[in-house]
C-alpha positions in Angstrom: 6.6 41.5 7.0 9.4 41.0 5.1 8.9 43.5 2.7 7.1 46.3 5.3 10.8 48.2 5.9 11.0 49.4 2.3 7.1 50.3 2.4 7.7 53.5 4.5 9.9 55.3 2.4 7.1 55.7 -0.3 5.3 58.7 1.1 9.0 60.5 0.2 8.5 59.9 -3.1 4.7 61.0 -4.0 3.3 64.7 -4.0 1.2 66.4 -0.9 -2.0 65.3 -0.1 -5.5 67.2 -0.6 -7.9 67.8 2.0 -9.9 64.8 3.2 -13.3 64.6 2.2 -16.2 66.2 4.4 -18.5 63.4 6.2 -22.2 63.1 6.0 -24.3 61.3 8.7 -25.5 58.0 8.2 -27.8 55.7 10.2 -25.6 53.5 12.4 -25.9 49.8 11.8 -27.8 49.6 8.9 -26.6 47.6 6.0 -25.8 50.4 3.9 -22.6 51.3 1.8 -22.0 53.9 4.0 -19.3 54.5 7.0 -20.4 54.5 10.9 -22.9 57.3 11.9 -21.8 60.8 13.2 -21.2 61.2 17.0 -22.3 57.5 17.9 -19.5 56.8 19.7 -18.7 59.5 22.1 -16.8 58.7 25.2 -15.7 55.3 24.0 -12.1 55.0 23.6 -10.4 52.6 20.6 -6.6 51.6 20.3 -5.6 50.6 17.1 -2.3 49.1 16.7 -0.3 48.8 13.1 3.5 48.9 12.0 3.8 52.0 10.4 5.8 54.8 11.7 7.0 57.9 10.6 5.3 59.7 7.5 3.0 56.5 7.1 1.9 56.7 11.0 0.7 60.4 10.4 -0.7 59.6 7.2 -3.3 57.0 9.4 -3.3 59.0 11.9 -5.2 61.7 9.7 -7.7 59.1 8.7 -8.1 57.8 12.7 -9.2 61.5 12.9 -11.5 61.4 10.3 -13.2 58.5 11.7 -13.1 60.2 15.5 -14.5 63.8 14.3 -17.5 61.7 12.4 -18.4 59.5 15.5 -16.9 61.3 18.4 -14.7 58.3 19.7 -11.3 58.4 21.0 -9.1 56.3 19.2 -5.1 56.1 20.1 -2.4 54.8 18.0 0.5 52.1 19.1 2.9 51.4 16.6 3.9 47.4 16.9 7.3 47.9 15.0 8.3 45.4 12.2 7.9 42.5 14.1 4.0 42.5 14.3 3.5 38.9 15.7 6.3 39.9 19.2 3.9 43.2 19.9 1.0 41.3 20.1 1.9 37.9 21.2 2.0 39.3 24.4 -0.3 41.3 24.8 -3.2 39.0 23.6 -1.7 36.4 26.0 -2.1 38.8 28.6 -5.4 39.5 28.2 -5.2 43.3 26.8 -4.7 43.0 23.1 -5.9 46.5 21.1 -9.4 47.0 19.7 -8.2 46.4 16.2 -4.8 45.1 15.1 -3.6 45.7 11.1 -1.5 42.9 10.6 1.1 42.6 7.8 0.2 39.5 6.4 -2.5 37.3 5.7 -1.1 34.0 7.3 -1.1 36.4 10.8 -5.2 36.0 10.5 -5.1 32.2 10.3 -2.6 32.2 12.9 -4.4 34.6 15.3 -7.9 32.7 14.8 -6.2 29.6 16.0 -5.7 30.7 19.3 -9.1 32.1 19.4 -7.5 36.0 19.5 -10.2 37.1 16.8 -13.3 38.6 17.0 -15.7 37.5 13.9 -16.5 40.8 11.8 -19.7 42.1 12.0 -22.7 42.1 9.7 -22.4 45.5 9.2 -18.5 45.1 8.6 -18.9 42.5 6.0 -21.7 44.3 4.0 -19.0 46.9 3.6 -16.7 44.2 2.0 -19.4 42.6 0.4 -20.4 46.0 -1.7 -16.5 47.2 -1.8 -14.0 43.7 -2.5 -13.8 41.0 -4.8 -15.0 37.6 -3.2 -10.9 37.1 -3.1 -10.0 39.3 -0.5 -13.1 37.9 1.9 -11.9 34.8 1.7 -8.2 35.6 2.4 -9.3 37.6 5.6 -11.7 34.6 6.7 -10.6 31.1 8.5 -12.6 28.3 9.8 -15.8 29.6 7.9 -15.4 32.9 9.6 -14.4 36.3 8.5 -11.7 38.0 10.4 -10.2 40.7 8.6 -10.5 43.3 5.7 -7.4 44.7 3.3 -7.5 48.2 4.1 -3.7 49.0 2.0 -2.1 47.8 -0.8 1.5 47.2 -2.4 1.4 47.0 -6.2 3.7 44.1 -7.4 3.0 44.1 -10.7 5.1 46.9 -12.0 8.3 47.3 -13.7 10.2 50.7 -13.4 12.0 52.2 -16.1 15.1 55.2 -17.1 13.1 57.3 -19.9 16.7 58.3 -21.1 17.4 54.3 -21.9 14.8 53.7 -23.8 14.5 56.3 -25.9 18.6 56.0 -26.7 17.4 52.4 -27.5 14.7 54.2 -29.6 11.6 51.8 -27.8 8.8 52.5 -25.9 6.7 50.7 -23.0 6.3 46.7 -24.3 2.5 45.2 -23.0 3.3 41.5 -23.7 6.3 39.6 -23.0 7.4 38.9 -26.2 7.6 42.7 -26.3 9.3 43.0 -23.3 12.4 40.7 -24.5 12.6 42.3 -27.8 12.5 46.1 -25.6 15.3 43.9 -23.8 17.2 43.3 -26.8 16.8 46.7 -28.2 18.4 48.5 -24.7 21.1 45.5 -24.7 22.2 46.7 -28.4 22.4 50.3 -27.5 24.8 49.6 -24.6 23.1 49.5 -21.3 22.6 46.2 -19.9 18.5 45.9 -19.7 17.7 45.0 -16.1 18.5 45.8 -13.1 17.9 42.4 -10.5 17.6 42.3 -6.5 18.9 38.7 -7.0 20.4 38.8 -3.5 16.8 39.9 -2.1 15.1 36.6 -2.8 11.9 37.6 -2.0 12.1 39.5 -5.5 12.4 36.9 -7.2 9.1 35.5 -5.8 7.6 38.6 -7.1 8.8 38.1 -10.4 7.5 34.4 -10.8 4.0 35.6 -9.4 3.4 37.5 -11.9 4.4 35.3 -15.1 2.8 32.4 -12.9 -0.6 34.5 -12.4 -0.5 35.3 -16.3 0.4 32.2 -17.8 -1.7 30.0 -15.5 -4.6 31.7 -14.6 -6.2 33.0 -11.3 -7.3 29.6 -10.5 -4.0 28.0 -10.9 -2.4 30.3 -8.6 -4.9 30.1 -5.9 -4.1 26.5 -6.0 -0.5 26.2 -6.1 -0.6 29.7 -3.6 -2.1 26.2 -0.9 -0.1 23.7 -2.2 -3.2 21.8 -3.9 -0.9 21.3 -6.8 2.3 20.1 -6.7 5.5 22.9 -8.1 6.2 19.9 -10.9 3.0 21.1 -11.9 3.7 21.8 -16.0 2.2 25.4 -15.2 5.5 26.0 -13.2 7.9 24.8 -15.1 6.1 27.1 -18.1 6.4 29.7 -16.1 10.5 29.3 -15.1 10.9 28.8 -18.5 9.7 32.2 -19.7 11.7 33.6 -16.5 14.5 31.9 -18.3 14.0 34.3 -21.4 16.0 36.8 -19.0 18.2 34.9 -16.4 19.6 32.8 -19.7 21.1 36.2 -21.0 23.6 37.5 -19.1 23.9 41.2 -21.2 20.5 41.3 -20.1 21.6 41.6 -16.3 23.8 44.4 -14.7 26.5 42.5 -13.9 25.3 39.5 -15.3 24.2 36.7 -13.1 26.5 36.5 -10.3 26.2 40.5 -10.3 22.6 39.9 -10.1 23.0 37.7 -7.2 24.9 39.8 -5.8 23.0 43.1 -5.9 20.2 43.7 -3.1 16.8 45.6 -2.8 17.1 48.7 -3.2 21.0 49.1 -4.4 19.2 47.3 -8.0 17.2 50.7 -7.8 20.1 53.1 -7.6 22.2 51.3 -10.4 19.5 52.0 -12.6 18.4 55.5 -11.8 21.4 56.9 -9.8 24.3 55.0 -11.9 22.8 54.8 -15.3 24.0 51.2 -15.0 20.7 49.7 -15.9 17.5 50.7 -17.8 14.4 48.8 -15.6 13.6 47.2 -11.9 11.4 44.8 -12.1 9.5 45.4 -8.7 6.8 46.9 -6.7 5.5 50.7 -6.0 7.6 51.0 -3.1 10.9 51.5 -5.9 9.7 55.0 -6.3 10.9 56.0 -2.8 14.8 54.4 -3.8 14.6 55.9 -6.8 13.7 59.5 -5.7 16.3 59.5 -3.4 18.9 58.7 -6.4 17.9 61.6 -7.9 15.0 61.0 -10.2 11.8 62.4 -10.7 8.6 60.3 -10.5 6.7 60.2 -14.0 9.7 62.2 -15.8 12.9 60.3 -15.6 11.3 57.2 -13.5 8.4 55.9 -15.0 6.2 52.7 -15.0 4.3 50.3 -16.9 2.3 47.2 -16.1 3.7 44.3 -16.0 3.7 42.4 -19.3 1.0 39.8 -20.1 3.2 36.3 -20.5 -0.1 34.5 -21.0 -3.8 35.4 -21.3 -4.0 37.3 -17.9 -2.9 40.7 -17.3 -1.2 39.9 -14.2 -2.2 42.3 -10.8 -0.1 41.4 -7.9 -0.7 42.9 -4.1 0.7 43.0 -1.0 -0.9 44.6 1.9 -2.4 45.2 5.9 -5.0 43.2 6.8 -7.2 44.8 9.8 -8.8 42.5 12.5 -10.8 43.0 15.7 -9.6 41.3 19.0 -12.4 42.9 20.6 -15.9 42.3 20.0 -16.3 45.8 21.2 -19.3 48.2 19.2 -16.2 50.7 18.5 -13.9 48.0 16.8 -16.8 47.4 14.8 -17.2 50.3 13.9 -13.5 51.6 13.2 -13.2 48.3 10.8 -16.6 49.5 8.9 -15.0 52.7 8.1 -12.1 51.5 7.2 -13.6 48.6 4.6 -15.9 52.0 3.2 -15.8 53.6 0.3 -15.7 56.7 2.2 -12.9 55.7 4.2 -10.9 54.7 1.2 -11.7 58.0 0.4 -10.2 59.7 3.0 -7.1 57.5 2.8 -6.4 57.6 -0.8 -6.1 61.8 -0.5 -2.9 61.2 1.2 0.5 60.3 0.1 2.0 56.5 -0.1 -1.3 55.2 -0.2 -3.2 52.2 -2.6 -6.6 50.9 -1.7 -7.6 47.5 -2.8 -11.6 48.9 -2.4 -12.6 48.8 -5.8 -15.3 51.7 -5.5 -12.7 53.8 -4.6 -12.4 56.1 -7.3 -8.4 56.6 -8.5 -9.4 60.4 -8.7 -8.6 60.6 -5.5 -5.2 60.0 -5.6 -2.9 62.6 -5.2 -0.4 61.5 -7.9 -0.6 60.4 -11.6 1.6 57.1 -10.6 -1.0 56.3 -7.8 -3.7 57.0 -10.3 -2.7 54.6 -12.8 -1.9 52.3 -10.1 -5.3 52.3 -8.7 -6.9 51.6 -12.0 -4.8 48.6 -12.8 -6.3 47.0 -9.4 -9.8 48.2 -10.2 -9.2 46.9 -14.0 -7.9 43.4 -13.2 -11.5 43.0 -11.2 -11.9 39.5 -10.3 -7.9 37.7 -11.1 -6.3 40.5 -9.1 -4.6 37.8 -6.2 -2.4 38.3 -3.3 1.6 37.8 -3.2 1.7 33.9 -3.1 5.0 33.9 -0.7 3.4 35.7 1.6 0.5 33.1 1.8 3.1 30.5 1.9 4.5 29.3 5.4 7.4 31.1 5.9 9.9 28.3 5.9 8.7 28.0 2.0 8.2 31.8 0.9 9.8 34.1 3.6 13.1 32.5 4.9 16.4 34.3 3.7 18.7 31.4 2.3 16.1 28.9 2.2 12.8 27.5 0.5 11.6 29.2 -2.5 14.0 32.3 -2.0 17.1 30.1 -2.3 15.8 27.8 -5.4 14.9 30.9 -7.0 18.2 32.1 -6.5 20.1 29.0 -7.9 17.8 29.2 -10.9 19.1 32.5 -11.6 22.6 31.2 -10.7 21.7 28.6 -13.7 18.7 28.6 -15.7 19.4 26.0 -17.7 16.8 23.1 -16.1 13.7 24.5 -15.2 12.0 21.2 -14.2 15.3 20.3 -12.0 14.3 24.2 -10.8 10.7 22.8 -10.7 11.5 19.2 -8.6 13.6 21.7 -6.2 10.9 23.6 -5.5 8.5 21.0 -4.8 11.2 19.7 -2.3 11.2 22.8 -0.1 7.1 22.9 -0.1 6.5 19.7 0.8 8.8 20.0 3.9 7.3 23.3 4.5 3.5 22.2 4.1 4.0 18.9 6.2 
């Protein structure tokens, strides 16, 4: 939740839509890849209840139609606001929760499945996930045995955002390992321009930035393990991994402002010192910069452009963030609604319109409005099987979501210093054992 109020400002920043895809019939119930059958539903009314506002709310709102015209239901939108958990609370308590919920993060679905708020998805739901998701992203919407929820939206972590006009006065082009990346670092600190931009006073980006090197120097199955606290962060795999996030933090011409500047510059005023200040040549952060830095002047895919993040090990390292949907009624037409939305054809429908990433693999990234989105959607659809979702957010959020505290404020110090990464490493392990008690 954390990291939703800079999520809405995307849309800004990517081209118009196309027109949604037409709808063919389908056989309701059966376990097919297809969406809910045409005009199944009519007279039955659905609420549907999610964060977004603004651009994003009409953006779902278009696919809620979609879904209506094809089955005839009547579904109606209430927006929770950023604090998911105080909309709901409530009204589950009371006894008149929505149909369907999309919560923000994953630890919201064990939470919720605790106090028996969830409805178990359908057979029909979880063929849908079954043909369209990596085994991954079942088990992250499942507790107790039982699966809950379905990622119907992504945020792509695993990017890092660069000024064209830097690097090609530094005379380098995109790096693909991280031994690249330092030497690219090098080169753009010899020109003149101070190589990176850091949030450090966001800590959460920091968290980002060791997911990734973690996820690609230790593997899938690492991370999934640390992500629970299985392994301990004096694990060797972490301090490896603070050590090659050392390769920057220990140069201080490498940082705008070196590292107090860095730890003293926020989400998203690291965006605008790079493409609205010339202060900086790259942001190391998520899909959600391109909203920041359109409004500082630049132009997706011209002056701002991307490129994966850097393999620091032997994976190419995929990071998301994302909605998770959930029913908290076992009604046919929250059923239904969540089948369309796990669908390839929902995906579809979705991925047409602007500010948009779908973690449904059989979505094809031709649909996407945008050559960034594109090339956005392949990366998740490449990574196939170590694609894995933002480990702070997984974390309970005295660990991985607490401003001044937990991993953000170790994190932070290590910038501050990098000079002991298994002091760094001991710190860590500190916070999550107080955290995971």
């Amino acid at each position: 939740m954390r990291k939703a109020v800079v999520l809405a400002g995307l849309a800004v920043a990517i081209a118009a839509c196309g027109n949604a895809p037409s709808t063919t019939p389908q056989e309701t119930g059966a376990a097919s890849s297809a969406a809910p059958a045409k005009k199944t539903l009519e007279g039955v009314k659905i609420e549907v209840a999610a964060k977004w506002t603004g651009e994003e709310q009409t953006n779902f709102e278009a696919v809620l139609k979609a879904f209506q015209d094809k089955t005839g239901a009547q579904v109606t939108y209430a927006s929770t606001g950023e604090d998911t958990g105080a909309y709901l609370g409530p009204r589950i308590q009371g006894g008149s929760p929505p149909d369907v919920a999309i919560l923000p993060q994953p630890g919201l679905v064990q939470q919720y499945a605790d106090q028996k708020a969830l409805k178990p998805l359908s057979a029909e739901v979880q063929k849908q996930i079954d043909d369209n998701y990596t085994p991954y992203w079942k088990e992250l919407g499942s507790a107790g045995g039982q699966v809950y929820g379905v990622l119907v939206k992504a945020a792509h972590k695993s990017i890092i955002w660069y000024r064209d006009a830097a690097f090609t006065d530094a005379g380098v082009q995109a790096p693909t390992t991280w031994d690249e990346l330092l030497k690219t670092a090098q080169a753009v600190s010899d020109s003149g321009t101070p190589p990176f931009s850091l949030c450090g006073a966001s800590g959460w980006t920091l968290t980002d930035l060791f997911e990734n090197v973690y996820l690609s120097t230790a593997g899938p199955e690492k991370y999934d393990q640390l992500a629970k606290h299985e392994i301990p962060w004096t694990d060797a795999s972490v301090v490896t991994a603070l050590e090659k996030m050392a390769g920057i933090f220990g140069k201080k011409d490498y940082m705008v402002g070196g590292n107090t500047g860095a730890l003293q510059t926020d989400f998203p005023t690291c965006v605008t010192q790079v493409y609205g200040q010339d202060k900086g040549a790259m942001v190391i952060e998520a899909d959600f910069v391109a909203a920041s830095a359109t409004q500082s002047g630049a132009k997706i895919g011209e002056t701002a452009k991307i490129f994966p993040f850097p393999k620091v090990g032997d994976t190419a390292p995929v990071v998301l963030g994302g909605d998770i949907a959930v029913a908290l009624k076992d009604s046919p037409g929250a059923m239904a609604l969540l089948e369309f939305l796990a669908s390839k054809e929902g995906g579809e429908v979705w991925a047409k319109l602007p500010g948009y990433l779908s973690p449904n693999r059989n979505v094809s990234p031709d649909n996407y409005p945008s050559e960034l989105t594109k090339q956005l959607a392949q990366t998740i659809i490449s990574a196939g099987e170590t694609v894995r979702y933002d480990m702070s957010d997984l974390a309970p959020s005295a660990f991985g979501g607490t401003d001044g505290k937990g991993e953000w404020k170790v994190l932070q110090d290590f910038l501050r210093d990098p000079s002991d990464a298994k002091a760094a490493a001991k710190a860590l392990e500190t916070e999550a054992a107080k955290a995971w008690k």
